[in-house]
Every structure is written in C-alpha cells, then in structure tokens.
GURO-979710 format. One record per atom (N, C-alpha, C, O): atom name; x, y, z; residue in three letters; residue number from 1. Coordinates in steps of 0.001 Angstrom, whole numbers. Layout:
! GURO-979710
- CA, X, Y, Z, ALA, NUM
...
! end
This chain:
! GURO-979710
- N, 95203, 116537, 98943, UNK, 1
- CA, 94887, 115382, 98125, UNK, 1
- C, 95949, 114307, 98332, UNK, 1
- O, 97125, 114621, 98514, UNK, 1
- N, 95490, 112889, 98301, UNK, 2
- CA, 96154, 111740, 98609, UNK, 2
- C, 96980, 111422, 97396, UNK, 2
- O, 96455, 111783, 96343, UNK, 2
- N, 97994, 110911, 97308, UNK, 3
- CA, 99102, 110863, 95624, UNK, 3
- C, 98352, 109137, 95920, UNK, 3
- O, 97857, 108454, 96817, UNK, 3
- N, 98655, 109100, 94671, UNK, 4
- CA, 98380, 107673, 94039, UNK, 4
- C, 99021, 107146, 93999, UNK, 4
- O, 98918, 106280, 93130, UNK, 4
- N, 100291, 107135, 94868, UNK, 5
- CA, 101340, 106210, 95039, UNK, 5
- C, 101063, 105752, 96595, UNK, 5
- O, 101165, 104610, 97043, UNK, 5
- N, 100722, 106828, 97230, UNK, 6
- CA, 100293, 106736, 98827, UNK, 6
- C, 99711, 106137, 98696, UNK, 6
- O, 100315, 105101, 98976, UNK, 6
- N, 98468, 105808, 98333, UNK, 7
- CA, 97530, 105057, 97887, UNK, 7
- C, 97563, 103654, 97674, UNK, 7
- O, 96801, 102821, 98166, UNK, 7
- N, 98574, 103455, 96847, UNK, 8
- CA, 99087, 102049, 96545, UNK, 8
- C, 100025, 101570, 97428, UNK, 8
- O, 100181, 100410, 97809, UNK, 8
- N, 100708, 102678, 97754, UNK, 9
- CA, 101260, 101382, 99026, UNK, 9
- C, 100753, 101108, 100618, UNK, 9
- O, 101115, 100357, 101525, UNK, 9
- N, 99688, 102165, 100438, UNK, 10
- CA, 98747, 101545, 101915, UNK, 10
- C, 97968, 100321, 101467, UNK, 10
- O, 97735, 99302, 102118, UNK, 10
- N, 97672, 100573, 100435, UNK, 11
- CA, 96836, 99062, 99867, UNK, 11
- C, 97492, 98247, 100131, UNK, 11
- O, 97250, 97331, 100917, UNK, 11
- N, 98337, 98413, 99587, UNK, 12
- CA, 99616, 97273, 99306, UNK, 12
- C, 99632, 96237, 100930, UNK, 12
- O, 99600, 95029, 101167, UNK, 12
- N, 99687, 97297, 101640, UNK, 13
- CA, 100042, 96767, 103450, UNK, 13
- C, 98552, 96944, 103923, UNK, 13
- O, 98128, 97362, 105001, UNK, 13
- N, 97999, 96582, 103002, UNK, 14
- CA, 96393, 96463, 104256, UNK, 14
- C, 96174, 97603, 104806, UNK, 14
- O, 95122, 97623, 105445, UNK, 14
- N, 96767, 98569, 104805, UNK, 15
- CA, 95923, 99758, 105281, UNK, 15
- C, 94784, 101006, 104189, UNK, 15
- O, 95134, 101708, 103241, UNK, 15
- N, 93250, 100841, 104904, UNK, 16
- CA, 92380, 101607, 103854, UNK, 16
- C, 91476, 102728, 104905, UNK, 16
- O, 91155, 102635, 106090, UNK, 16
- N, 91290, 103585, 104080, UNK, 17
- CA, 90604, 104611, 104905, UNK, 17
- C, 89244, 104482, 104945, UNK, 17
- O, 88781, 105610, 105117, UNK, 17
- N, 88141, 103446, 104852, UNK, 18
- CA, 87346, 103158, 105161, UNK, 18
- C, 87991, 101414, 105837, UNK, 18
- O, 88812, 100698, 105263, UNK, 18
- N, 87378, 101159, 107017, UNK, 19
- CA, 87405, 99502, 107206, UNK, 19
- C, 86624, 98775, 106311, UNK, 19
- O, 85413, 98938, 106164, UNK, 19
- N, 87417, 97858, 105628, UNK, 20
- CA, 86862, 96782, 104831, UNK, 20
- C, 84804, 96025, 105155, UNK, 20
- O, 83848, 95665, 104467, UNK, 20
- N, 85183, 96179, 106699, UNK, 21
- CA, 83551, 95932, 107334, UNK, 21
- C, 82764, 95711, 106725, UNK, 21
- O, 82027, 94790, 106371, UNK, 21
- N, 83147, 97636, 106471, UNK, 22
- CA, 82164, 98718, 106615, UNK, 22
- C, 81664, 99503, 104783, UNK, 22
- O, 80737, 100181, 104341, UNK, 22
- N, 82863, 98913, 104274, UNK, 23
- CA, 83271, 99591, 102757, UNK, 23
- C, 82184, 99091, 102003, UNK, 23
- O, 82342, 98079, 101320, UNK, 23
- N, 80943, 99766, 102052, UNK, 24
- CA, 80054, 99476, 100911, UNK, 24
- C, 80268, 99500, 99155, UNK, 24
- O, 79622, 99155, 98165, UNK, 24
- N, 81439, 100057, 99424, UNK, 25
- CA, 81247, 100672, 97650, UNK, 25
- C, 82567, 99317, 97518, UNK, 25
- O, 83023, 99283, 96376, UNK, 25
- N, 82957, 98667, 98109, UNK, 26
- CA, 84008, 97451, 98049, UNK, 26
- C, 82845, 96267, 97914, UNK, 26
- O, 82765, 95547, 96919, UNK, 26
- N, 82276, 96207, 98649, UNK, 27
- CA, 81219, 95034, 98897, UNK, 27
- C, 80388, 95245, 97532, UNK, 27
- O, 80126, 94168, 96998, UNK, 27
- N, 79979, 96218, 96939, UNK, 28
- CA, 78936, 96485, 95560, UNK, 28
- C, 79443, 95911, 94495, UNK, 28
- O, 78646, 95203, 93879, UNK, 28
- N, 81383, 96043, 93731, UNK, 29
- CA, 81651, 95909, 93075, UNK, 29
- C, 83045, 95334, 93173, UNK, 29
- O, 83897, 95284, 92286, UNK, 29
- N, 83099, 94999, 94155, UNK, 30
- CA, 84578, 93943, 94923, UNK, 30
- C, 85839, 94674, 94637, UNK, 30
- O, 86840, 94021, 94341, UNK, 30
- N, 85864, 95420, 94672, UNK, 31
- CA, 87460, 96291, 93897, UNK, 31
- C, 86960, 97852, 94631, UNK, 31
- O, 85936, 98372, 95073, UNK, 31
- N, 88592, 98221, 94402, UNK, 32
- CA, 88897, 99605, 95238, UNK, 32
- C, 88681, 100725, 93993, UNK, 32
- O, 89184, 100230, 92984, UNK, 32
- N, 88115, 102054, 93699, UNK, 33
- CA, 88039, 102760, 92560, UNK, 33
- C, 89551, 103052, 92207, UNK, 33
- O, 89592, 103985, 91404, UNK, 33
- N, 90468, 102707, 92441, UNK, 34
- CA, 91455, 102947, 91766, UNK, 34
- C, 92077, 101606, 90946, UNK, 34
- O, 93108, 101540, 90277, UNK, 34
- N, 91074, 100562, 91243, UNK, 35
- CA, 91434, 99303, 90676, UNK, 35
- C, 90417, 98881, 88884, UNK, 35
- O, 90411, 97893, 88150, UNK, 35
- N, 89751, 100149, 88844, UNK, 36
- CA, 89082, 99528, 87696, UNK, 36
- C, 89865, 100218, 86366, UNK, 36
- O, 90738, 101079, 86271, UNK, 36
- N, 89333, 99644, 85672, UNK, 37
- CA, 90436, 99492, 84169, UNK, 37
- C, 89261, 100423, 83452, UNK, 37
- O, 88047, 100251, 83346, UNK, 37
- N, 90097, 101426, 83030, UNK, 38
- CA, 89153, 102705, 81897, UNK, 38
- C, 89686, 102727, 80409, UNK, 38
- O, 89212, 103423, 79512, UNK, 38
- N, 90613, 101964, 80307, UNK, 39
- CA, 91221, 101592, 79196, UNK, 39
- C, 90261, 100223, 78239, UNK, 39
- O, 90763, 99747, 77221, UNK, 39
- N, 89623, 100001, 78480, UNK, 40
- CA, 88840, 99198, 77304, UNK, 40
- C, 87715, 99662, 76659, UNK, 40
- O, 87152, 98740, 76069, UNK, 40
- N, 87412, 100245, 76592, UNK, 41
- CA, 86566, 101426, 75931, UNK, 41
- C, 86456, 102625, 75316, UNK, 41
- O, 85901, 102849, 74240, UNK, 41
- N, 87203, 103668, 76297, UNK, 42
- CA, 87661, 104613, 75384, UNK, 42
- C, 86303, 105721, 76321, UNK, 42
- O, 85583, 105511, 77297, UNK, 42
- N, 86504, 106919, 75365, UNK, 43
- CA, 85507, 107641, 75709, UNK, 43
- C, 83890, 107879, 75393, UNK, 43
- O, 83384, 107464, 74350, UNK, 43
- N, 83419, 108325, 76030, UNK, 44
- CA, 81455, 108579, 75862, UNK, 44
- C, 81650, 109720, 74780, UNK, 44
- O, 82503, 110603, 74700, UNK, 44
- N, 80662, 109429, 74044, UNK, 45
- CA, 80401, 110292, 72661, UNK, 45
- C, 79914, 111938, 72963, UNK, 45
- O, 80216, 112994, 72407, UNK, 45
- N, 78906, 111566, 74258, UNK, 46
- CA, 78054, 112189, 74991, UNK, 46
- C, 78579, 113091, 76143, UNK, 46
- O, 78034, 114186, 76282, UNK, 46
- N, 79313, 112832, 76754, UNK, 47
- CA, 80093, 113387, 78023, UNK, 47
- C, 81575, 113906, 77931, UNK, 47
- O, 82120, 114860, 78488, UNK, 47
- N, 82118, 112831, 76915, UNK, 48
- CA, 83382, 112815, 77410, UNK, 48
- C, 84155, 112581, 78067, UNK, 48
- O, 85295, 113041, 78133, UNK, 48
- N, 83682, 111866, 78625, UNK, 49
- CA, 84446, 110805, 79959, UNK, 49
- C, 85375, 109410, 79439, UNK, 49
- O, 85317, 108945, 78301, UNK, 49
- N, 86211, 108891, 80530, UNK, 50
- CA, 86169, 107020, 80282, UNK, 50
- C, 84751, 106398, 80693, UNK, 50
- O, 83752, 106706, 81344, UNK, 50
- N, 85220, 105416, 79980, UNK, 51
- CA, 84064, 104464, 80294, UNK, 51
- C, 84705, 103408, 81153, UNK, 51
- O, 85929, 103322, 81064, UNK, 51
- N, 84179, 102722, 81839, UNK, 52
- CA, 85083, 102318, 82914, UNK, 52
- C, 84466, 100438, 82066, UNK, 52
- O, 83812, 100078, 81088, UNK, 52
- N, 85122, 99856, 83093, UNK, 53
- CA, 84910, 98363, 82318, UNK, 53
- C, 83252, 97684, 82578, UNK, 53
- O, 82929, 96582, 82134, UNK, 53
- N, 82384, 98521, 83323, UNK, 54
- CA, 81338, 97951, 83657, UNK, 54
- C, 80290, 98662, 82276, UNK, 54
- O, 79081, 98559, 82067, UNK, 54
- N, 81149, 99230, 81683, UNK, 55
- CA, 80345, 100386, 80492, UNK, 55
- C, 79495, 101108, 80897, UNK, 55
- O, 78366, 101085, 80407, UNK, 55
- N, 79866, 101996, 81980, UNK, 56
- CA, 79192, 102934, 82577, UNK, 56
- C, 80434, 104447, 82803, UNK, 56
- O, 81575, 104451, 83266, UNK, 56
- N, 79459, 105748, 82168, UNK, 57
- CA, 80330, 106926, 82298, UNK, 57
- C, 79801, 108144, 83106, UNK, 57
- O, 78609, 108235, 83401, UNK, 57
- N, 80694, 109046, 83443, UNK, 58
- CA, 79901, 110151, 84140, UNK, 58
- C, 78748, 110673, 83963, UNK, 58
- O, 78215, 111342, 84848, UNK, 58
- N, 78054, 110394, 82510, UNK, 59
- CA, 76618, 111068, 82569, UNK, 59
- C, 75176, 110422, 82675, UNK, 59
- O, 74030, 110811, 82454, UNK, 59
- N, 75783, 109230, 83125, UNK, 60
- CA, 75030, 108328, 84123, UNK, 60
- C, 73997, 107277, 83132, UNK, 60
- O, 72785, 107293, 83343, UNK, 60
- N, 74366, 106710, 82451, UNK, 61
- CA, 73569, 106114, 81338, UNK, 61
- C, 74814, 104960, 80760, UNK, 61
- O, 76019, 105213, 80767, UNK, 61
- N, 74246, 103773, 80316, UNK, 62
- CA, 75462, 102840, 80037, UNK, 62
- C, 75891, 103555, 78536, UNK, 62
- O, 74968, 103979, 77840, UNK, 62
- N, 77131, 103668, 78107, UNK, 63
- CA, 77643, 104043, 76907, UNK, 63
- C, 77257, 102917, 76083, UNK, 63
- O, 77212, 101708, 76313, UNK, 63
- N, 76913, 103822, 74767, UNK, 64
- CA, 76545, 102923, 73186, UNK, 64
- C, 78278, 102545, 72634, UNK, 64
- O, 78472, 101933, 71584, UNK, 64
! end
C-alpha cells in the first residue's frame, strides 16, 4: 500500500499513476480522491460511512 505522504508529494511534483490524459475519474469530478473533503457532513445514518462533499456515501444513495 502507497502512504499518503508518498502520495502527496508525487502530486506535489506532477507525478500520478494514471496520466492525466487518460484519468477519467479526474476529468468526472476535477480532483484527485484524496482531495475531497469528508469533513462537512459527518456520517450516513444508514451505512456508516463519511459523506463526502458531493453528499454521496458508500451505500450508494445521496445521504438525508
């Protein structure tokens, strides 16, 4: 597993393990999954997950 510091500093210097090209899941929602904020919401009532800032959680339904 990749540390999340590795992570940030390949970002940091332009280096990503998909090419930007090619990065569909960059192009869908313009940000890298380690760039979204799970802190404004809190958790699903239902799952137990974060809710991420688009108000969407792991059990696949937008959170109430």
């Amino acid at each position: 597993m990749i540390s999340h510091n590795l992570v940030l500093m390949a970002t940091s210097q332009g280096v990503t393990a998909i090419p930007r090209e090619i990065d569909d899941r960059l192009r869908m929602f313009g940000k890298e999954p380690w760039e979204v904020d799970y802190n404004l919401y809190g958790y699903c009532d239902m799952c137990n997950t974060r809710i991420d800032e688009f108000g969407f959680c792991a059990c696949g339904g937008a959170a109430d």
